[in-house]
C-alpha positions as CSV (number, residue, x, y, z in Angstrom):
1,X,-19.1,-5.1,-5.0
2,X,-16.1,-3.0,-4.0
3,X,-16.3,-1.2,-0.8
4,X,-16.9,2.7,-1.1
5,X,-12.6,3.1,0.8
6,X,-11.7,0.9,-2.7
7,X,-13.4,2.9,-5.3
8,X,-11.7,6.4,-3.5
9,X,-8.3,4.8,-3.7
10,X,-8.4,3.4,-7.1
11,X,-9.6,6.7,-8.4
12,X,-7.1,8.8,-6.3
13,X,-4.3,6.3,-7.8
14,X,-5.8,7.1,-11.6
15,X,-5.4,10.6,-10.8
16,X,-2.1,9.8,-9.8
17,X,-1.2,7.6,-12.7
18,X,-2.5,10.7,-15.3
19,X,-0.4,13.2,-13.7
20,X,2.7,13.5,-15.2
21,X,4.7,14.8,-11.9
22,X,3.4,12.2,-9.4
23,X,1.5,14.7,-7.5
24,X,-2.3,16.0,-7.4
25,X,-4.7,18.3,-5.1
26,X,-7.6,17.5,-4.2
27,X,-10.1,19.3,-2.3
28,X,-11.7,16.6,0.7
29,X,-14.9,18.4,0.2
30,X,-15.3,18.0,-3.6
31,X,-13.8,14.2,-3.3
32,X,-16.5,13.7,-1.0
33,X,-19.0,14.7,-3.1
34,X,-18.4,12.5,-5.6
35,X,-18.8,9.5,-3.7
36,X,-21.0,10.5,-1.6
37,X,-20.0,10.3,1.4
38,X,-18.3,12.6,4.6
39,X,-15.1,13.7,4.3
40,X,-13.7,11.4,6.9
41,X,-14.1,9.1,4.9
42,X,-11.8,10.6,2.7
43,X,-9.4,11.1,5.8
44,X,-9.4,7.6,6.2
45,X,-8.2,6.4,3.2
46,X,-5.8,9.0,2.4
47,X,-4.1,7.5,6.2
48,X,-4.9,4.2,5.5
49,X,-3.9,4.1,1.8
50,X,-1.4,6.5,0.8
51,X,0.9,6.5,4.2
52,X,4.7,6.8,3.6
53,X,5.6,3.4,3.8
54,X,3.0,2.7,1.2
55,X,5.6,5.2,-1.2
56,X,2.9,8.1,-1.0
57,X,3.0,11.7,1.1
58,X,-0.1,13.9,2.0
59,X,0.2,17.4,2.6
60,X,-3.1,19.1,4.1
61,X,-4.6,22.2,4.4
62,X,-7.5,22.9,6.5
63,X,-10.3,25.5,5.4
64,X,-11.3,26.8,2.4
65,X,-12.9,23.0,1.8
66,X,-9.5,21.1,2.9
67,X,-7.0,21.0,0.3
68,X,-5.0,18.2,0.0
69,X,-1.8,17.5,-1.9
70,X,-0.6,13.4,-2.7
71,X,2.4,12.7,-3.7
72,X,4.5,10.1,-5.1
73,X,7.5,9.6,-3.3
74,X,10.4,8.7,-5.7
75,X,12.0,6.0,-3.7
76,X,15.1,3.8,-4.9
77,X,13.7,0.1,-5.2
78,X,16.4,-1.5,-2.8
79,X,16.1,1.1,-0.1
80,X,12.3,0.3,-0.3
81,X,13.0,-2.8,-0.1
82,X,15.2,-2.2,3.1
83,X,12.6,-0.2,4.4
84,X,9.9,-3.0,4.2
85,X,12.2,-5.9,5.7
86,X,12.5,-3.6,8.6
87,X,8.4,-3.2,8.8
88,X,7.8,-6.8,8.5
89,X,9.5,-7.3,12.0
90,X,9.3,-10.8,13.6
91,X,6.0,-11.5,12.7
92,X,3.1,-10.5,9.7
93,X,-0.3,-11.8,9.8
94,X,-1.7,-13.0,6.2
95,X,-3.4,-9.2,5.5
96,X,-0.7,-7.2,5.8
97,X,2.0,-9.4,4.0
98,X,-0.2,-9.9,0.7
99,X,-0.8,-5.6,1.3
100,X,3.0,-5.5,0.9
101,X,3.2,-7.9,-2.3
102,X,0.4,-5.9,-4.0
103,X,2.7,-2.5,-2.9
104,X,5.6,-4.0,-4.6
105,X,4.0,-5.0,-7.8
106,X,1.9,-1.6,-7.6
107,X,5.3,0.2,-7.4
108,X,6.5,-2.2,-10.6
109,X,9.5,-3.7,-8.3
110,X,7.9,-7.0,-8.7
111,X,5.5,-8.1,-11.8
112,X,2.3,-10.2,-11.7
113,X,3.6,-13.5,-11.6
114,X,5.9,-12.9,-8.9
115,X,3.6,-11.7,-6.9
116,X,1.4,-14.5,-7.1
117,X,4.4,-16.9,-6.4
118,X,5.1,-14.7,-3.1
119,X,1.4,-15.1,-2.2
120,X,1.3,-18.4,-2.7
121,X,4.2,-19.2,-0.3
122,X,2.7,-17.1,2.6
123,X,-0.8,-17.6,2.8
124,X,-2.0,-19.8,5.1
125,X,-2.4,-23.0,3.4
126,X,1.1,-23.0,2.3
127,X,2.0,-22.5,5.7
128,X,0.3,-25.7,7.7
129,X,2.3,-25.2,11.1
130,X,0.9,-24.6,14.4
131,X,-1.0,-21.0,14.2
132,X,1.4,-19.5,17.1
133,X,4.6,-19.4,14.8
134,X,3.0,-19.1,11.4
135,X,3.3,-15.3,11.4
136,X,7.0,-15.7,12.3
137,X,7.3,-18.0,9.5
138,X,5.5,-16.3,7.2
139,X,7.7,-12.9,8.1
140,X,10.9,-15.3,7.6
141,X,9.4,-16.3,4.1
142,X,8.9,-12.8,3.3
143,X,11.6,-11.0,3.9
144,X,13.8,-13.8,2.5
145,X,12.2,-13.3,-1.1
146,X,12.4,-9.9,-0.6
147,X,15.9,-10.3,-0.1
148,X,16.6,-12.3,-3.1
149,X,14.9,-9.3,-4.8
150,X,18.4,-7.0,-4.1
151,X,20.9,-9.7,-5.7
């Protein structure tokens, strides 16, 4: 079963998808009701979710039930791409670098297949090296396919 965070974000991204100018308001109170659920709940996925490095921005308003405005950002694909070699860093664990795969082929810069291929090289199997450099490795993996993504 898919955890209540899940079901806000997938419909939040349908919303998304049916609006034709990337952008749609919300009201955290309404959202809430329809799950269920407090409005920090809805708090937390809109920062967890749909931060900026994740290609999204959230305007907010408080009162008046909390309206809230997600947007799209319209980001070129290679300085995206820039912009995620410089997050990875030195080191990724497993979560966060299959979370950046999924982004890319969410964002259509990559397609299915690819994706899988990148997951397949970082996860841990693939990666059978002492556990204090496989993040490093796994970040060196990374951000080289990500780098043959701009050629």
């Amino acid at each position: 079963m898919a955890r209540l965070s899940d079901l806000i974000e997938e419909f939040l991204k349908e919303l998304l998808k049916k609006s034709e100018g990337q952008t749609i308001e919300i009201k955290r109170n309404e959202l809430a009701s329809i799950f269920n659920c407090a409005p920090s709940q809805i708090n937390y996925v809109l920062t967890t979710r749909f931060s900026v490095e994740k290609g999204y921005a959230i305007e907010s308003r408080r009162g008046g039930g909390g309206h809230i405005r997600i947007i799209r950002l319209k980001i070129n694909d290679a300085d995206l791409i820039y912009n995620i070699v410089g997050e990875i860093g030195e080191s990724i664990n497993m979560t966060k670098a299959v979370s950046l795969v999924n982004f890319l082929l969410e964002r259509g810069i990559i397609k299915e297949r690819e994706a899988k291929i990148m997951v397949a090289a970082i996860n841990n199997r693939a990666l059978n090296i002492d556990s204090e450099i496989k993040n490093t490795v796994r970040a060196d993996v990374l951000k080289s396919m990500l780098a043959s993504l701009l050629r």
